[in-house]
N, C-alpha and C positions, 0 to 999 in steps of 0.2 A: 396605534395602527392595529386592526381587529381583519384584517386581509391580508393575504400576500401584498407584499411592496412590489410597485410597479418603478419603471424607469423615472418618471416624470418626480414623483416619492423621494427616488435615493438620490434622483440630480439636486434636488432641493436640501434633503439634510446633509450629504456628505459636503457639499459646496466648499462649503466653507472649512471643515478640517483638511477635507485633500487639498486644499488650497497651500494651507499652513503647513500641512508637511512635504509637498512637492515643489509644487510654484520656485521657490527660491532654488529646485535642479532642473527643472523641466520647463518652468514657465508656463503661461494660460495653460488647462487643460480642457479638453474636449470630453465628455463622457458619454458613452454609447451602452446599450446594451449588447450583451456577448454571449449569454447563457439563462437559462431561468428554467429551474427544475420544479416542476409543477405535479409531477404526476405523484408526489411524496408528501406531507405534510409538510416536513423537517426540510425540504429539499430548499438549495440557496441560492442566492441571487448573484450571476457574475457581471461586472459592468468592466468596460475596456476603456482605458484612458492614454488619450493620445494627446500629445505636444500640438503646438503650434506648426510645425512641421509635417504636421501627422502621420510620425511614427509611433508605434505604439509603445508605451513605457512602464502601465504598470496594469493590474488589475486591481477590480475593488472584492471583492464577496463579504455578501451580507447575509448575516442569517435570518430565518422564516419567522414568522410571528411566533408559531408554535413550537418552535425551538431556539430562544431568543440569544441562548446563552452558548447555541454551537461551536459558530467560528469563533469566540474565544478560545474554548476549551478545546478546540482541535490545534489551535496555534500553541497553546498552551505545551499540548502533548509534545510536540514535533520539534517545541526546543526540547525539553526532556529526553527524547530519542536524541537529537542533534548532542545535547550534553554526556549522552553515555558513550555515542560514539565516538566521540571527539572530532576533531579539528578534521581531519584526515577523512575518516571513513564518515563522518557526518555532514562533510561540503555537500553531496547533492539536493541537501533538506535546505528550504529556502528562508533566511532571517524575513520577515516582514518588513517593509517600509514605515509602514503607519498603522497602529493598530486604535479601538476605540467602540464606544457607541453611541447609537440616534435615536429615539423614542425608547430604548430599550433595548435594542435589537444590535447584538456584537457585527463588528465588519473587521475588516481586514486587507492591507492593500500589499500587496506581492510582482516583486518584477515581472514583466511581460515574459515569459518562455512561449514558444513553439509547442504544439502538439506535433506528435509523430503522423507523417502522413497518410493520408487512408486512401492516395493512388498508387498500385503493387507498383510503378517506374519506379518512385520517388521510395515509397517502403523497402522494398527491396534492399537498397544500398546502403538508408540508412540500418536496418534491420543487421545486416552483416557488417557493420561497424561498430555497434552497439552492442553486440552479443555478447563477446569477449568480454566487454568492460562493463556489463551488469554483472556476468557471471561471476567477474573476479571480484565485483564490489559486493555481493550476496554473500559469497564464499566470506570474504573480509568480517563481513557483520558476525557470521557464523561462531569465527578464529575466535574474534573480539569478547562476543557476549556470551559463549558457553559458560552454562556451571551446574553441576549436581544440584540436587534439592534432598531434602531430609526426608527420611521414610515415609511422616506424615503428606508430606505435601507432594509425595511422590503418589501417594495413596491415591490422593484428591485430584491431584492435575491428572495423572496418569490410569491409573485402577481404575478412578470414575469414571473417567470420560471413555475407557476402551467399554467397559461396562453398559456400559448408554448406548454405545454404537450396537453392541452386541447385542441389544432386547428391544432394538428400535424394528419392530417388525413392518414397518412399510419399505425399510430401506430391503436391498436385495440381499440373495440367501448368500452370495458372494461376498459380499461387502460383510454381512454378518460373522461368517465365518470366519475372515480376515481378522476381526476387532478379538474372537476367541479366541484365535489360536495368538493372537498381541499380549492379549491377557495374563496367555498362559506362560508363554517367554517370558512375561515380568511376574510373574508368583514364583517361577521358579531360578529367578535368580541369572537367566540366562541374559537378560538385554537388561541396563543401567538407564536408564533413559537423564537425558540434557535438558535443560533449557536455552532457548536462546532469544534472541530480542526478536520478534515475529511482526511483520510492517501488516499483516492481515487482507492485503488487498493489491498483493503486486503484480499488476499487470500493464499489458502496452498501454492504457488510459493514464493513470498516472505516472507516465514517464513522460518529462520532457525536455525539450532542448534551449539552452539560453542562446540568446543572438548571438552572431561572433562578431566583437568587436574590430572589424579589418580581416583582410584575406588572410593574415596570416593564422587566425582562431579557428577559422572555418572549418580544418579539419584535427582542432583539438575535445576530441568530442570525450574525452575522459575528463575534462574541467568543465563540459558545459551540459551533461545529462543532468536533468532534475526526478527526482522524487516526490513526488506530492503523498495528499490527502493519509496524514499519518493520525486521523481523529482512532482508528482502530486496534493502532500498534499494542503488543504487550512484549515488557521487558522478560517476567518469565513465559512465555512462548514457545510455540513449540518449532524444530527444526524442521525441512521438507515441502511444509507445505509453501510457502515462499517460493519453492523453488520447483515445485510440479506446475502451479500455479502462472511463473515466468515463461515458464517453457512454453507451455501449450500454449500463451499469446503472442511470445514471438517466434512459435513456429521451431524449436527446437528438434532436430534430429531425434529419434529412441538413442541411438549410439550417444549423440552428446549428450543428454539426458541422464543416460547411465554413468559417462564418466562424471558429471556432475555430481552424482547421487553420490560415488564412489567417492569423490574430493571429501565432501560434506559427513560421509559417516566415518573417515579417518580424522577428521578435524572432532567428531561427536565422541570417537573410541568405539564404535558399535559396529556391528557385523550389517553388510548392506541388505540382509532380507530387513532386517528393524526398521529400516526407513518406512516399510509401508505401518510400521508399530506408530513412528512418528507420526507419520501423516495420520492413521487413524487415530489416534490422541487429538490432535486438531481438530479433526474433523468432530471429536465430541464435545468442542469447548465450543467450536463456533456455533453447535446444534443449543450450547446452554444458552448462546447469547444472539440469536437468532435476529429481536428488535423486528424491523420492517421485511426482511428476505424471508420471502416464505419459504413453507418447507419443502414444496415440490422442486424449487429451485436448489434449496441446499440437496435435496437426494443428489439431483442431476449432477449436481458438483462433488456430491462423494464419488459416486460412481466413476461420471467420467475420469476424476484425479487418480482414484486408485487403478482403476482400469491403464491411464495414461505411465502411472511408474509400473505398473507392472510388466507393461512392453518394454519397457527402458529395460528393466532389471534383464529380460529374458532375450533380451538382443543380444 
């Protein structure tokens, strides 16, 4: 296949594996298309497979010609994150049903969840139910994955990346300043800087909700939030940014934000101005690894995130 795979393509080649691995829980399946990210090279194919009943039960994604070996490798990651976090703080990352490939091209079939709704009735409630328990599950990851790093590599993750921010002269004289005076904290000793397992892209898109089996799950939404698209995670990562990142998509308060901020740099050992140290540290690893986001998009998201904790901080 030398084109994007169309519906007609993926109903023909998966046929027969999703048969072999579902059929005998779900019986006949139905397969629709659900998603098709085109506007990317890399970008993947989502198809929605529904019972004989037709409810919905699983999805499929398939990766792009041009990046054939994605969805494995992104499933790949996401047990790795699932295995460091364990059992506990790693329930919301989703096992696969079926994994495999068709001409070449990895897929992947993953229980049906819920997206979070995008009408403010339905948002709203669940939004205020779900706060709480991403917060305390980010905080968890935090607890979990903290650890020092050795000079050298303090140098490299750290030194480097504040360094980058600080001579990157398109970004603002704000932000620039920010990354120097980070710098300067860590040359002299004053800020220690952490690692921690960084999911790289957390926001209200990849969160979602699993069905609830009966009235009674309906409102157990700490067993059925999920976490998706973990292809970007890094285990040494930096702390913050996850968590400026959360906020601003679900709309977090500056007040709660700051007490957030506060949680996260007692759990790190760091005085809470360093958080914006953190976050500017990220912000120069994700500038190294850029890939398809361009860079006018990354300023905007330096800015706005630094801009966004620094009201938190000063509320």
């Amino acid at each position: 296949m030398n084109r994007p795979p169309i519906l007609a393509d993926l109903g023909r080649l998966l046929e027969e594996p999703l048969a072999d691995a579902l059929s005998p829980r779900y019986g006949k399946l139905e397969i629709s298309l659900l998603s098709h990210t085109s506007m990317v090279a890399d970008g993947t194919t989502v198809l929605l497979l529904r019972d004989s009943a037709g409810q919905r039960r699983a999805v499929a994604i398939c990766s792009a010609p041009a990046a054939p070996d994605m969805v494995r490798r992104a499933m790949n990651r996401a047990r790795e994150a699932k295995a460091i976090l364990g059992a506990s703080v790693g329930a919301p990352i989703l096992d696969p049903l079926a994994e495999g490939s068709v001409e070449g091209l990895s897929y992947a079939v993953l229980p049906y969840c819920k997206k979070l709704s995008e009408f403010r009735a339905v948002w709203w409630p669940q939004r205020a139910l779900l706060r709480p328990l991403i917060l305390d599950w980010l905080a968890r990851v935090t607890e979990c994955t903290t650890r020092g790093a050795e000079p050298a590599i303090t140098h490299r993750d750290f030194a480097e990346r504040l360094q980058r921010m600080a001579s990157l002269k398109p970004l603002s004289e704000g932000l620039r300043a920010a990354a120097k005076w980070s710098a300067a904290r860590l040359d002299d000793g004053a800020w220690t800087p952490r690692h921690v397992l960084m999911h790289g892209d957390l926001w209200k898109g990849n969160i979602l909700i699993r069905p609830a089996n009966g009235v009674a799950e309906q409102w157990r939404w700490r067993e059925r939030f999920v976490i998706i698209d973990w292809g970007g995670w890094e285990i040494h990562g930096y702390p913050i940014y996850d968590l400026v990142r959360l906020a601003q998509s679900i709309r977090l308060p500056a007040r709660g934000l700051r007490s957030e901020v506060y949680r996260h740099c007692q759990l790190l050992g760091c005085e809470p101005a360093d958080a914006k140290s953190n976050l500017l540290a990220a912000l120069g690893h994700i500038h190294l690894n850029l890939e398809h986001l361009p860079f006018g998009r990354f300023a905007h998201i330096a800015d706005n995130t630094l801009t966004t904790l620094e009201r938190a901080l000063a509320s």
